[in-house]
C-alpha positions in Angstrom: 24.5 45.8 -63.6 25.3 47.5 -60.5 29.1 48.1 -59.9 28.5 47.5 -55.8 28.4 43.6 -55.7 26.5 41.7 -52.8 29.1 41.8 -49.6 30.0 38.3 -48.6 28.4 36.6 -45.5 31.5 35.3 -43.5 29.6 34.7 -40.7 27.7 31.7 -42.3 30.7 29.1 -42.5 31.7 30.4 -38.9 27.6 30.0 -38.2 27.5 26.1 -39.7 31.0 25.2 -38.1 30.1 26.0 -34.5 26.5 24.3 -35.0 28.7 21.0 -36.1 30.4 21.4 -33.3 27.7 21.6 -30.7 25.7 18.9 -32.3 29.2 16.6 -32.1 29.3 17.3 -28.4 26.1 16.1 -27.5 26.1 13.2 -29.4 29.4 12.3 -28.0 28.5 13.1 -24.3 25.2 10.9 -25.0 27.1 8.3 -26.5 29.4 7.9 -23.5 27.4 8.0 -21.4 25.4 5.0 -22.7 29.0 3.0 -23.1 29.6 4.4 -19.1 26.8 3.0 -18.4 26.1 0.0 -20.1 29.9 -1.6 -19.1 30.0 -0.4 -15.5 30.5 -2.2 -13.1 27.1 -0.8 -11.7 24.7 -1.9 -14.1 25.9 -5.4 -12.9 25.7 -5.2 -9.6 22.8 -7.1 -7.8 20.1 -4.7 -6.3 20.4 -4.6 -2.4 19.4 -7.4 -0.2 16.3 -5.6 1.4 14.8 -4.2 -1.2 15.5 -7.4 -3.4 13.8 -9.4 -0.1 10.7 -7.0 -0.4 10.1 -7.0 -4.2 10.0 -10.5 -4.5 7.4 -10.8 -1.6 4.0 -11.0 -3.4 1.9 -7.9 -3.7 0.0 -8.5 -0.5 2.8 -9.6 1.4 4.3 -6.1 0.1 1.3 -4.0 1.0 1.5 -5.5 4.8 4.8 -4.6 5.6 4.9 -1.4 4.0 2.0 -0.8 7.0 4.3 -2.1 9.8 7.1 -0.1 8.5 4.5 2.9 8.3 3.2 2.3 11.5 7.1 2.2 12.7 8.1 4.5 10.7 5.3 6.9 12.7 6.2 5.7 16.7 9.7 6.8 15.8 9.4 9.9 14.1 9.1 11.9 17.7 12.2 10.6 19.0 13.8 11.8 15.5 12.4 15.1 15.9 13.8 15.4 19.8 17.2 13.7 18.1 17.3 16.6 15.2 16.8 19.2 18.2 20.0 17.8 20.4 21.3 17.3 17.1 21.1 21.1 16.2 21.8 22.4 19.9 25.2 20.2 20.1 26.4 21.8 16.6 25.8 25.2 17.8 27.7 24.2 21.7 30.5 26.7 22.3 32.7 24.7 22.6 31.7 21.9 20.3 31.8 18.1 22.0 32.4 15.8 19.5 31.1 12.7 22.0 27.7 14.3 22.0 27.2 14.2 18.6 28.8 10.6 18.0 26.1 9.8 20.8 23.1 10.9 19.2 24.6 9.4 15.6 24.7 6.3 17.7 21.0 6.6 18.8 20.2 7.2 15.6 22.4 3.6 14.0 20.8 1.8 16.7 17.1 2.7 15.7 17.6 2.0 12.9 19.1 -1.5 13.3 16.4 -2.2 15.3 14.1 -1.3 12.4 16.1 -3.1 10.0 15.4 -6.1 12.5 11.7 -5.8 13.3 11.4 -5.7 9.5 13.2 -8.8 9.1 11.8 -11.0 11.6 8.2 -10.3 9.9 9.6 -10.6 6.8 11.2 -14.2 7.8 7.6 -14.8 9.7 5.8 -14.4 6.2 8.1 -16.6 4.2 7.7 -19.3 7.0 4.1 -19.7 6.5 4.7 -20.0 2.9 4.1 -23.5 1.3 7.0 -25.1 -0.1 5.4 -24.1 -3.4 4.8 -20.6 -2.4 8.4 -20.6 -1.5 9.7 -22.1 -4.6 7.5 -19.3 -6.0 9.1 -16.9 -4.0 12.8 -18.4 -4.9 12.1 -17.9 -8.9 11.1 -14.0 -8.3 13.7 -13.4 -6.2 16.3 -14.8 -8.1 14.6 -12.9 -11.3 14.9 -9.5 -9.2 18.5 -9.8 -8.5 19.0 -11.0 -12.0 17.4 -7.6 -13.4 19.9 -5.8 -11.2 18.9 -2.6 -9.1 16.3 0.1 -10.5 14.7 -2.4 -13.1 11.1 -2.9 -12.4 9.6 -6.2 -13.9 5.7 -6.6 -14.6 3.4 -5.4 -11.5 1.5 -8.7 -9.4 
């Protein structure tokens, strides 16, 4: 027998106790975060009305006015670059005019309300060509994609 016995390994309990630890936090973050989730008042909330309009539509319906906003979204994208450019000069003005920017953040609200418009007469022109049944049709997905709530994706047309 040798009279130098084996020198304890105190690091080991130290070791095991910070690995508990660790794997206590991220179950508890996960947890909570599920809970967060799950009760907020987010996750009850319906989706918003446009996009809620849009994926009801069916898939051809869809498909059209994603090209009318493409083709919108196109005819306006010089007058955003020439906005981002008066945008950028007014912020660098010495001295700074507030009005000039407010005017071009105006510009910018009022395209896009008239986008938000042009989308919504075609969208009102589509479902008034729709049958009754079509629109009964239309009625059921609708009220299925606000029941699913924002971000939940049902079964594809």
């Amino acid at each position: 027998m040798s009279d130098n016995p084996k020198p304890k390994r105190r690091w080991m309990p130290i070791l095991l106790v910070v690995s508990l630890a660790v794997n206590l936090l991220i179950v508890g973050v996960a947890v909570g975060t599920v809970l967060r989730v799950k009760g907020s008042d987010h996750a009850k909330a319906p989706p918003g009305f446009g996009s809620a309009l849009y994926r009801a539509l069916p898939k051809e319906d869809r498909k059209a006015l994603r090209g009318d906003l493409s083709k919108q979204h196109r005819k306006g994208s010089k007058l955003r670059s020439e906005d981002f450019a008066m945008l950028s000069a007014a912020l660098r003005a010495d001295p700074f005019d507030p009005e000039s920017v407010r005017a071009i953040l105006a510009n910018q609200s009022a395209s896009l309300v008239s986008l938000q418009m042009s989308l919504q007469n075609e969208w009102l022109t589509r479902v008034s060509a729709m049958s009754e049944e079509e629109r009964m049709d239309y009625a059921a997905r609708l009220d299925e994609v606000v029941r699913r709530g924002p971000h939940k994706r049902g079964k594809k047309d």
